[in-house]
DOVOSE-679234 format. One record per residue: x, y, z of N, C-alpha, C, CB in turn; residue number from 1. Coordinates in Angstrom, 2 decimals, padded with zeros to 5 digits. Glycine has a CB too. Example, Ala and Ser with C-alpha at 12.3 -4.5 7.8 and 13.67 -1.06 7.14 Angstrom:
REM residues 2
SITE;013.19;-005.69;007.80;012.30;-004.50;007.80;013.20;-003.30;007.80;011.31;-004.47;009.05;1
SITE;012.85;-002.25;007.08;013.67;-001.06;007.14;012.90;000.03;007.87;014.08;-000.60;005.72;2
***
This chain:
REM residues 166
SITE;-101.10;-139.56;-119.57;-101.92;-140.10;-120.66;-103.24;-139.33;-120.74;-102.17;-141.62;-120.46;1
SITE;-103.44;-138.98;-121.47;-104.69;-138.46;-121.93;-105.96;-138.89;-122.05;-104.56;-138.18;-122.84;2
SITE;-107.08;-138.64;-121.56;-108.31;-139.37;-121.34;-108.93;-139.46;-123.13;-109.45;-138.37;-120.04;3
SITE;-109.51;-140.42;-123.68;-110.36;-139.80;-124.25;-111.48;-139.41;-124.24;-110.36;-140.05;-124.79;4
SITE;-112.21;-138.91;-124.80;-113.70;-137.87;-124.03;-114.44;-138.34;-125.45;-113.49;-135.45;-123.68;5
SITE;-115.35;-139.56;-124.99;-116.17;-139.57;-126.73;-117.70;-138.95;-125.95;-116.44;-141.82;-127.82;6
SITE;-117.76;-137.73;-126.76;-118.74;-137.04;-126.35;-120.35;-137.58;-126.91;-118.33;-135.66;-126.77;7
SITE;-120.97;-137.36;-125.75;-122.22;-138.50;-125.59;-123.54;-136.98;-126.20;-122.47;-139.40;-123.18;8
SITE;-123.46;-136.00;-125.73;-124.25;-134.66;-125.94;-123.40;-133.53;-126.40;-124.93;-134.20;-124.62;9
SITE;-123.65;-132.59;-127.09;-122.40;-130.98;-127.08;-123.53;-130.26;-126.72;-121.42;-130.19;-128.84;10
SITE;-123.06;-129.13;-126.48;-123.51;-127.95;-126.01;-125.12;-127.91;-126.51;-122.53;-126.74;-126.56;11
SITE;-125.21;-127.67;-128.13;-126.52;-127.65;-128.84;-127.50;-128.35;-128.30;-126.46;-128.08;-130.08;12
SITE;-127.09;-130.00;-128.36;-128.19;-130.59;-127.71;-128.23;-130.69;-126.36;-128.36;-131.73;-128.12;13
SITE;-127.31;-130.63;-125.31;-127.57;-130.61;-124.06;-128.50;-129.18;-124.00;-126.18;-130.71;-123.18;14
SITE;-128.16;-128.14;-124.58;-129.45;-127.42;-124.20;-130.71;-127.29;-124.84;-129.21;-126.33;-124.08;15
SITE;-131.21;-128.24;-125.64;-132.48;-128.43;-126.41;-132.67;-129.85;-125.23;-132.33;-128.75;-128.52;16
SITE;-132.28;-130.52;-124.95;-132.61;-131.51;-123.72;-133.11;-130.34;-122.32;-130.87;-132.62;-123.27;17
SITE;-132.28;-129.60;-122.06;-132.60;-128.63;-120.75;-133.87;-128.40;-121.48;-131.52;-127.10;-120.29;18
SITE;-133.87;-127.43;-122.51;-135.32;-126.39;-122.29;-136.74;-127.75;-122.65;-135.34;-124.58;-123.99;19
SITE;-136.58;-128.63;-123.11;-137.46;-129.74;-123.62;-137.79;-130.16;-121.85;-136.51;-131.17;-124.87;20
SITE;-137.07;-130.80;-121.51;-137.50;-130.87;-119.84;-137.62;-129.72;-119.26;-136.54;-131.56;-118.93;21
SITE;-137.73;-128.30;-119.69;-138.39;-127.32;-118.69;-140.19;-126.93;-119.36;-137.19;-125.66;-118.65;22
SITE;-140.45;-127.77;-120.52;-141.80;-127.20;-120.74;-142.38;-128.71;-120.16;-142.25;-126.59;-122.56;23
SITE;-141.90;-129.41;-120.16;-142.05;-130.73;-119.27;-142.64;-130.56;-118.38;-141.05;-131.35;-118.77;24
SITE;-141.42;-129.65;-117.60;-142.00;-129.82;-115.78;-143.29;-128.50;-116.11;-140.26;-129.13;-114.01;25
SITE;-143.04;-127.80;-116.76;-144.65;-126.79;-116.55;-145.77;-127.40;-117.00;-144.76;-125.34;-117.43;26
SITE;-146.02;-128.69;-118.31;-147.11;-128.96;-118.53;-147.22;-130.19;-117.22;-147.32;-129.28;-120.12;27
SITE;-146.27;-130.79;-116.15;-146.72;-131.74;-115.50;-146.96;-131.15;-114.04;-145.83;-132.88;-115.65;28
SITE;-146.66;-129.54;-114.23;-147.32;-129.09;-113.16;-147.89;-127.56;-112.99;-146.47;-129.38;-112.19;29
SITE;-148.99;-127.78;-113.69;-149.81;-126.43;-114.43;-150.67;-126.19;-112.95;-151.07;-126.86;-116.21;30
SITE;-150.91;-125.22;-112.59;-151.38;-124.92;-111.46;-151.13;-124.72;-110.17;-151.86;-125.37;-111.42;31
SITE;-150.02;-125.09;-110.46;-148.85;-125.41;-108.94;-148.71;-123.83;-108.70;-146.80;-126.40;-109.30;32
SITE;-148.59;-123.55;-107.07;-148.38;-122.37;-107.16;-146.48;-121.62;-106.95;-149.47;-121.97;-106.12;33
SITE;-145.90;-123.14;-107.15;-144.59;-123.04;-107.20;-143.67;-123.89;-107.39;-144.30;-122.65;-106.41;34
SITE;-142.89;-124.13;-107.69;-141.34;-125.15;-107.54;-139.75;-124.67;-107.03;-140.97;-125.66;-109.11;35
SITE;-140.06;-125.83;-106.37;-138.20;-125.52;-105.15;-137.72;-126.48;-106.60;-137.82;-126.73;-102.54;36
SITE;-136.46;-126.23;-106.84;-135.42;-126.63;-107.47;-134.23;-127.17;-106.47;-135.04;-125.53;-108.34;37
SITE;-133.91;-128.54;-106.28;-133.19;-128.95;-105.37;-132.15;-129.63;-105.97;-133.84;-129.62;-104.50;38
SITE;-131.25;-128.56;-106.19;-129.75;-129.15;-107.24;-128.82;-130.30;-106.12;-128.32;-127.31;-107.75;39
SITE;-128.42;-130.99;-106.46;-127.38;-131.64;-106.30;-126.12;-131.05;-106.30;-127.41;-132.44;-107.03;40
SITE;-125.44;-130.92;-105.12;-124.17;-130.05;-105.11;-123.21;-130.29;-106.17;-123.43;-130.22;-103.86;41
SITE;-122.93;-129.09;-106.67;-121.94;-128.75;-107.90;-123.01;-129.06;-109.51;-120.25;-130.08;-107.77;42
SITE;-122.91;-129.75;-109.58;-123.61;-130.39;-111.20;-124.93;-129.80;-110.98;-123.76;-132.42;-111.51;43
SITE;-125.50;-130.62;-110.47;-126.69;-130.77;-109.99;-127.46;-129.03;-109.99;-126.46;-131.58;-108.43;44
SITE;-126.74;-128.42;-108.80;-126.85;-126.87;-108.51;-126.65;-125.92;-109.83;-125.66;-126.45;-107.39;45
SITE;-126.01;-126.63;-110.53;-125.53;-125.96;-112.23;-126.87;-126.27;-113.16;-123.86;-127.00;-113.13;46
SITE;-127.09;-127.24;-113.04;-128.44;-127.88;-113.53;-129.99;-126.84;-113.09;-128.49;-129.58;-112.65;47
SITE;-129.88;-126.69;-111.92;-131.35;-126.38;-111.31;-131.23;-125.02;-111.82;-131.66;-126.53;-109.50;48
SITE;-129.76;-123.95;-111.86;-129.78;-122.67;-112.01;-130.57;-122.50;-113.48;-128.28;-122.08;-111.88;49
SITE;-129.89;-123.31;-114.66;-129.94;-123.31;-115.94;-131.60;-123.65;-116.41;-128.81;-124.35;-116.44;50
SITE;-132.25;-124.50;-115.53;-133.85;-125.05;-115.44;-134.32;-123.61;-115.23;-134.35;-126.31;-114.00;51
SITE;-133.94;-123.10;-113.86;-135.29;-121.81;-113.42;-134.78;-120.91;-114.55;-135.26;-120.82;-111.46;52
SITE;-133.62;-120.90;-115.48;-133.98;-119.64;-116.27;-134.40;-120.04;-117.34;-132.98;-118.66;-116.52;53
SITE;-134.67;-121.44;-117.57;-135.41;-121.54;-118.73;-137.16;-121.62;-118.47;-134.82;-122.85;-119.47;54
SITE;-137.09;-121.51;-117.42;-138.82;-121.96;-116.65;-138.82;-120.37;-116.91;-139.16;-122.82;-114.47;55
SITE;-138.43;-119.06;-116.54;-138.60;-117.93;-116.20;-139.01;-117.28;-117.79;-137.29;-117.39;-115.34;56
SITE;-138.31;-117.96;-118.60;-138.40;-117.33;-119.79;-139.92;-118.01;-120.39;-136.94;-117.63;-120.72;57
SITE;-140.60;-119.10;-120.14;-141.27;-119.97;-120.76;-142.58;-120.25;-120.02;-140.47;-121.09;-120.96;58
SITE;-142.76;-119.87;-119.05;-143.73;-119.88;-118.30;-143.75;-119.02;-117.05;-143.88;-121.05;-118.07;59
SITE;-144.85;-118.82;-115.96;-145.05;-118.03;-115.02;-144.66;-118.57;-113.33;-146.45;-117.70;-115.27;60
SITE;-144.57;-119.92;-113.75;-144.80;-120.43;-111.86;-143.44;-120.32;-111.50;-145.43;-122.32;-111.36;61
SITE;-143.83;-119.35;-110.06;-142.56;-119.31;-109.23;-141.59;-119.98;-109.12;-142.70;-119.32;-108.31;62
SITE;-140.73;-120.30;-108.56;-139.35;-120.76;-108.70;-138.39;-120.71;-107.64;-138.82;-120.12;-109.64;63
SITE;-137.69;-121.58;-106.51;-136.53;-121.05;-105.60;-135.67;-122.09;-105.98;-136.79;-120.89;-103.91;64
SITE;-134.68;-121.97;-105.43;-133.32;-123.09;-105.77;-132.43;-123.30;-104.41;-132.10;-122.36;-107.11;65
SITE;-132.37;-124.65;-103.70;-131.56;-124.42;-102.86;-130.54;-125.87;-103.16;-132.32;-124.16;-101.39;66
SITE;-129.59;-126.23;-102.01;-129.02;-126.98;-103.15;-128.34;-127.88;-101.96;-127.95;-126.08;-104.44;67
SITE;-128.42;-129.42;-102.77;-128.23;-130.28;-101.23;-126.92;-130.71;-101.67;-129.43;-131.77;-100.73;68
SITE;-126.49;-131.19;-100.39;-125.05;-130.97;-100.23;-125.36;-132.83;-099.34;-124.34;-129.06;-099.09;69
SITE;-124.08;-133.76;-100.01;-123.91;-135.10;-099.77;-122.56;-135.73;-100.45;-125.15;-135.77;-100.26;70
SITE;-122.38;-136.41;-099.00;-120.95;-137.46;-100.04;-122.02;-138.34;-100.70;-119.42;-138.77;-098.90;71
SITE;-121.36;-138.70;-102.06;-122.18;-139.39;-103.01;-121.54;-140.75;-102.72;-122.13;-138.83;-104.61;72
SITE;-120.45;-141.28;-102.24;-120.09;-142.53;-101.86;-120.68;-143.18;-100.44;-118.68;-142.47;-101.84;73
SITE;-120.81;-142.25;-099.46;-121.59;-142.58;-098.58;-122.79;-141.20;-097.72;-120.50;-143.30;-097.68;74
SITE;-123.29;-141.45;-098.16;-124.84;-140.54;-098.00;-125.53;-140.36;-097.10;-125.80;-140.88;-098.61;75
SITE;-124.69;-140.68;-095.53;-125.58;-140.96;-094.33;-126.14;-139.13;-094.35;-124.50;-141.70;-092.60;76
SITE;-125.60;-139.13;-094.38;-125.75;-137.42;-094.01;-125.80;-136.28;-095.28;-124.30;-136.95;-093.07;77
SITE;-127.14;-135.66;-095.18;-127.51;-134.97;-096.26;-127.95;-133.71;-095.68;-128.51;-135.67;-097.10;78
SITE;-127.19;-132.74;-096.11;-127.59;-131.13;-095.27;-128.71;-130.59;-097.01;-125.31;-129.54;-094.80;79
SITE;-129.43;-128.94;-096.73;-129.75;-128.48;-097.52;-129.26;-127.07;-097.48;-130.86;-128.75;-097.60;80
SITE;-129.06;-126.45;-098.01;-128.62;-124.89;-097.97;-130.00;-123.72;-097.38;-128.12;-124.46;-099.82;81
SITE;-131.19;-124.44;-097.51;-132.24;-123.46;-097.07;-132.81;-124.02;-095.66;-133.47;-123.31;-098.25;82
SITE;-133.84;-123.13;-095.37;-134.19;-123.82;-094.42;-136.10;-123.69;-094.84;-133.45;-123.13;-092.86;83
SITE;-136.53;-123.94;-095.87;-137.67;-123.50;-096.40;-138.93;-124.93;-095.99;-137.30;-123.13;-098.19;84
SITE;-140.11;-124.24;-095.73;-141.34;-125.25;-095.64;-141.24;-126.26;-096.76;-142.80;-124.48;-095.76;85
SITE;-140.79;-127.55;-096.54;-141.95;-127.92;-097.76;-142.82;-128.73;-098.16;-141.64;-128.05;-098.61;86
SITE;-143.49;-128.55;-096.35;-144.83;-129.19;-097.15;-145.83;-127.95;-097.90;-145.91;-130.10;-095.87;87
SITE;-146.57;-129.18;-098.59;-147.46;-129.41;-099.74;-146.95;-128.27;-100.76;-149.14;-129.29;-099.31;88
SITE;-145.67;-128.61;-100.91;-144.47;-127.98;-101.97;-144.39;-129.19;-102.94;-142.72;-127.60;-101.18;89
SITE;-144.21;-128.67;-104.51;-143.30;-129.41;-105.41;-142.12;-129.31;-105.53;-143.52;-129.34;-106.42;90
SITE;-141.51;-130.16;-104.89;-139.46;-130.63;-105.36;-139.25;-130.65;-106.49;-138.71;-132.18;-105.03;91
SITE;-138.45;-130.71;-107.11;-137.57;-131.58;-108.26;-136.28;-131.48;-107.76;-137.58;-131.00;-109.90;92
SITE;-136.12;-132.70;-107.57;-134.57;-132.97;-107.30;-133.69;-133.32;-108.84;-134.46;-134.46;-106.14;93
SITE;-132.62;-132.23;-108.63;-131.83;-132.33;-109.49;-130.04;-132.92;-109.96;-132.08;-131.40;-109.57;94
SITE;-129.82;-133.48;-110.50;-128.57;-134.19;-110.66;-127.92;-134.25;-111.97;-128.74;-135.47;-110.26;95
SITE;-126.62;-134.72;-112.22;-126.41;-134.29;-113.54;-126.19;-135.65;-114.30;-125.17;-133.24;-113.67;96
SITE;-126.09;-136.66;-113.42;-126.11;-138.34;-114.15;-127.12;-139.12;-113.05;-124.16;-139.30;-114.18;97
SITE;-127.93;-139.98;-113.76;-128.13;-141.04;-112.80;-127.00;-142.66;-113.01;-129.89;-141.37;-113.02;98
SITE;-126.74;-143.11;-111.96;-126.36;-144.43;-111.99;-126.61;-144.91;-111.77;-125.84;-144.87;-111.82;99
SITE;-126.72;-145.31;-110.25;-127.55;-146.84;-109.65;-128.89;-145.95;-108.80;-126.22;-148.12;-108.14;100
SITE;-129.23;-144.37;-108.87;-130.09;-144.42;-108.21;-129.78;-144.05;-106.45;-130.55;-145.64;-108.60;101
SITE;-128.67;-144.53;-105.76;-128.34;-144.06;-104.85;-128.26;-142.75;-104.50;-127.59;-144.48;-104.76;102
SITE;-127.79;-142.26;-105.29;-127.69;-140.53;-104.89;-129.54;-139.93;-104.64;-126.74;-139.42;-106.69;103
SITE;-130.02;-140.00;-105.83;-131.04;-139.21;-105.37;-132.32;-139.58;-104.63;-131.35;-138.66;-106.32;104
SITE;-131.96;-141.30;-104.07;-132.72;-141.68;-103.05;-132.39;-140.96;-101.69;-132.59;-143.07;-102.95;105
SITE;-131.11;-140.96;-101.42;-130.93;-140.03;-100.12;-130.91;-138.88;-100.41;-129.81;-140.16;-099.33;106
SITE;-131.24;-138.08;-101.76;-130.94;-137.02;-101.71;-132.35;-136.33;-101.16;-130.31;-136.64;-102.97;107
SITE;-133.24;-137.26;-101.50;-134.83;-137.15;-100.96;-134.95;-137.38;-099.76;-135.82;-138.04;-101.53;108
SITE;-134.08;-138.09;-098.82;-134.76;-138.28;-097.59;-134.89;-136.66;-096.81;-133.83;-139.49;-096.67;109
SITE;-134.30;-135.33;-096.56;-134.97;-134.59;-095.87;-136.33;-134.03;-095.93;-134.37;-133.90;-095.82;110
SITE;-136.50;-134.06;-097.79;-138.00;-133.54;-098.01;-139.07;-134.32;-097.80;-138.24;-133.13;-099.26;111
SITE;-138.75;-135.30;-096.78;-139.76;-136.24;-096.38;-140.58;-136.27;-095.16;-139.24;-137.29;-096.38;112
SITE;-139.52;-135.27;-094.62;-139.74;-134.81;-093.07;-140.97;-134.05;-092.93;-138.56;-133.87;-092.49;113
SITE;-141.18;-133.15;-093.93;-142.28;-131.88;-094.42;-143.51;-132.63;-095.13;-141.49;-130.65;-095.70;114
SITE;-143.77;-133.35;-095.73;-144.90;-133.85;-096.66;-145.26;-133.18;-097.25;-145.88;-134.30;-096.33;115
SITE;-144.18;-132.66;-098.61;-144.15;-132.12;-099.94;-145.19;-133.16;-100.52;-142.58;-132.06;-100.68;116
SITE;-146.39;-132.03;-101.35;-147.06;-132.57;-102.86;-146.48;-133.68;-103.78;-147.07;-131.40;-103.84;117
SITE;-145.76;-133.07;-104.05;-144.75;-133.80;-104.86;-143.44;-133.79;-104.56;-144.76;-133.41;-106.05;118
SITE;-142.59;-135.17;-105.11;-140.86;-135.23;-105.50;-140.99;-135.79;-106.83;-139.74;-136.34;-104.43;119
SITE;-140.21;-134.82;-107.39;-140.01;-135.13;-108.97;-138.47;-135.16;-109.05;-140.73;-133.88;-110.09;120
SITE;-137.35;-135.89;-110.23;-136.57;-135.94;-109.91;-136.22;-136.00;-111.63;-136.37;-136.79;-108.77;121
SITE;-135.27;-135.34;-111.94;-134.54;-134.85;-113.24;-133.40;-134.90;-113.49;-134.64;-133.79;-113.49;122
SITE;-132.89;-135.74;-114.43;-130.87;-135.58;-114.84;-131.41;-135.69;-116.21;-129.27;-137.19;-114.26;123
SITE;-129.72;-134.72;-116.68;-129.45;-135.19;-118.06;-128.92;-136.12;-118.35;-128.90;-134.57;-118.67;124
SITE;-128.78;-137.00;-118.13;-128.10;-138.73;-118.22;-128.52;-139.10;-117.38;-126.62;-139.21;-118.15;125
SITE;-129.24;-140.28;-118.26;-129.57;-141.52;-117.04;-128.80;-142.48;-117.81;-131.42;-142.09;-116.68;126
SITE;-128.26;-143.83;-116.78;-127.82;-144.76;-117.03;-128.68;-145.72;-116.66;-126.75;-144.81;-116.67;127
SITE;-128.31;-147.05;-117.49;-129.13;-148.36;-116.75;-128.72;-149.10;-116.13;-129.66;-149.17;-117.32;128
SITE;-127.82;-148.62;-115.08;-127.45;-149.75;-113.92;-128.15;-149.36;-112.27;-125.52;-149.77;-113.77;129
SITE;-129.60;-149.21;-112.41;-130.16;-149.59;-111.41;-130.38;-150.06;-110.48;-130.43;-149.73;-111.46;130
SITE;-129.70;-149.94;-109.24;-129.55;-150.60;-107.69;-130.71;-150.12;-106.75;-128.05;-150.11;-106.91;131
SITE;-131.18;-149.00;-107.22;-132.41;-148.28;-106.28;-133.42;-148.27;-106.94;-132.27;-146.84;-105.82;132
SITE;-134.76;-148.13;-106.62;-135.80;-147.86;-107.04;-135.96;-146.31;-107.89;-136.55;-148.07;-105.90;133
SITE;-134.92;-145.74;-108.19;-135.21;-144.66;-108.50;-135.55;-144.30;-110.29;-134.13;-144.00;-107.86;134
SITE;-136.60;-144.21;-110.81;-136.64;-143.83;-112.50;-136.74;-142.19;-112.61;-138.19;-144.61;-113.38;135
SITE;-135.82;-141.17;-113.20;-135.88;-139.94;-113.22;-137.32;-139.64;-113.92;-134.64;-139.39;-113.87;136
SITE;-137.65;-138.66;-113.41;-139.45;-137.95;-113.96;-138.88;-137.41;-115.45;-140.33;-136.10;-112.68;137
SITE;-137.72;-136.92;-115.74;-137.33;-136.24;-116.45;-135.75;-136.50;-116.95;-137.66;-135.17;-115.89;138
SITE;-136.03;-136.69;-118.08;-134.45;-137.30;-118.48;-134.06;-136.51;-119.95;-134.46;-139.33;-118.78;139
SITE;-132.67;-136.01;-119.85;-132.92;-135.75;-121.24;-131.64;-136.94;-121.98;-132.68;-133.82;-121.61;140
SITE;-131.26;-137.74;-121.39;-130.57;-139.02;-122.57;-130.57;-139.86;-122.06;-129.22;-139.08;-123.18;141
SITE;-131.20;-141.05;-122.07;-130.98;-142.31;-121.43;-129.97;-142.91;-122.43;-132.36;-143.21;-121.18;142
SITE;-129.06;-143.99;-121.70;-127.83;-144.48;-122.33;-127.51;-145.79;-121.56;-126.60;-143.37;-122.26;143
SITE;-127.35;-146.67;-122.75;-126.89;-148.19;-121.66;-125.33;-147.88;-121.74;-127.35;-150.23;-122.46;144
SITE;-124.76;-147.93;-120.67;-123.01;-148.47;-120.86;-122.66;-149.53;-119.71;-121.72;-146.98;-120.62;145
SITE;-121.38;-149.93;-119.90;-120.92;-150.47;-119.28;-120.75;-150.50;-117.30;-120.15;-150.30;-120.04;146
SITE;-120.32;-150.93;-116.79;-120.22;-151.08;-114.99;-119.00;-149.99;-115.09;-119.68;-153.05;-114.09;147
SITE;-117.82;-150.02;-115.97;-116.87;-149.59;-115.81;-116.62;-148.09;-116.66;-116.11;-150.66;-116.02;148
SITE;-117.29;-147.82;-117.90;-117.57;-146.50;-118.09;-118.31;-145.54;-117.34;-118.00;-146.46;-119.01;149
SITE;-118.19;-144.24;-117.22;-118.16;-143.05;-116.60;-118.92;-142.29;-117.67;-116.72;-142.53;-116.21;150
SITE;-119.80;-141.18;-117.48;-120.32;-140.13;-117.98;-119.89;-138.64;-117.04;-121.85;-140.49;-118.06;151
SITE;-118.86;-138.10;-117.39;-119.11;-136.67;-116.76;-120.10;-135.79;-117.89;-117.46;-135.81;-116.49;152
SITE;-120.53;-134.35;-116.71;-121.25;-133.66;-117.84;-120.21;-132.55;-117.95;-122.91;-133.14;-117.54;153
SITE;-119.85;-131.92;-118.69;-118.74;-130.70;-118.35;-119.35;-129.19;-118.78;-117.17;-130.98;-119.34;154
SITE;-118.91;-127.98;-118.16;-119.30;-127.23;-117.91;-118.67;-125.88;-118.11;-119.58;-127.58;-117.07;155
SITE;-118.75;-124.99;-118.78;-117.88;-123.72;-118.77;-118.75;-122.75;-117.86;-117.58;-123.05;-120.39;156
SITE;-118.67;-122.29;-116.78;-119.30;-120.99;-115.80;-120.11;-121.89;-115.48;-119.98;-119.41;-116.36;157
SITE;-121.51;-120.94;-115.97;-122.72;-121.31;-115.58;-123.64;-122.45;-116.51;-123.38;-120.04;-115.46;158
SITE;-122.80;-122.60;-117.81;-123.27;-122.92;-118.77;-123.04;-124.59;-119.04;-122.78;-121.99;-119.68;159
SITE;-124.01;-125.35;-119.53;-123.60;-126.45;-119.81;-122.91;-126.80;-121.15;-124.54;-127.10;-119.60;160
SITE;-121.43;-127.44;-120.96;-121.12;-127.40;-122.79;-120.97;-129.16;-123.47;-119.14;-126.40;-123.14;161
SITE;-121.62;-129.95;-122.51;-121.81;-131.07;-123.23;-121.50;-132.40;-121.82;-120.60;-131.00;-124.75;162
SITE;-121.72;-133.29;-122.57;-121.70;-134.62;-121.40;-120.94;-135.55;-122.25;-123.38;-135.39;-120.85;163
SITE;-119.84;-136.14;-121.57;-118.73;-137.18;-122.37;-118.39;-138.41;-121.72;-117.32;-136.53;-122.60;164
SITE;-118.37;-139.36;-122.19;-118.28;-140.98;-121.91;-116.48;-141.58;-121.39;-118.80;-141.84;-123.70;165
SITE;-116.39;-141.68;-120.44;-114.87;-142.25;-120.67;-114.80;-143.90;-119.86;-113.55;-140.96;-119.81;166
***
């Protein structure tokens, strides 16, 4: 049986949402002398790549990307791919849906160890079923649905080609 896919973003606007949240994060952090990009494995990591090249084209502040790696059903354990300082660093943790907030509460606990400046935290979908304290800094669609609908975002390469509801 065939899913149906009622598409929530296409390509066009998922990337007028990306570059709209990349002059975002430069006017909310003008002076900074940098930003780690901390993708969320797979989506997430697709997300942060697509941010620093729109930050690169649009403004000057540095830029690295490393990319955390977690079961999203159970989260005891959260590795990072770098092994970089970061204190008095700006994060943005990145993801490609929020749901209840779980994910990118643990996805924050290593950069806590360091006493980073900032944690800023960014998806293109947020949902409103809230279990954690978590509100994204940066959203480009908030959407009420159901307990039992799903948002994937889907993806050709590197590129984002839209986010769909099933």
């Amino acid at each position: 049986m065939e899913v149906q896919k009622k598409y929530i973003l296409n390509k066009d606007t998922a990337n007028k949402k990306l570059q709209r949240m990349a002059y975002e994060i430069l006017e909310n952090n003008a002076g900074e002398s940098g930003i780690i990009l901390a993708g969320i494995r797979e989506s997430g990591s697709l997300m942060a790549r697509n941010i620093q090249q729109l930050l690169k084209t649009i403004g000057d502040i540095p830029t690295s990307i490393i990319t955390i790696s977690l079961d999203k059903k159970k989260p005891s354990v959260v590795t990072l791919s770098g092994n970089e300082d970061f204190a008095d660093k700006v994060v943005i943790v990145i993801d490609d849906v929020a749901n209840s907030g779980k994910t990118m509460l643990y996805a924050m606990k290593p950069f806590l160890e360091y006493y980073p400046k900032k944690i800023q935290t960014l998806v293109l979908v947020e949902r409103s079923h809230k279990a954690f304290p978590v509100k994204p800094d940066y959203v480009g669609l908030s959407i009420s649905t159901t307990v039992q609908e799903h948002i994937f975002v889907e993806a050709d390469g590197e590129e984002i080609v839209g986010a769909y509801l099933v």
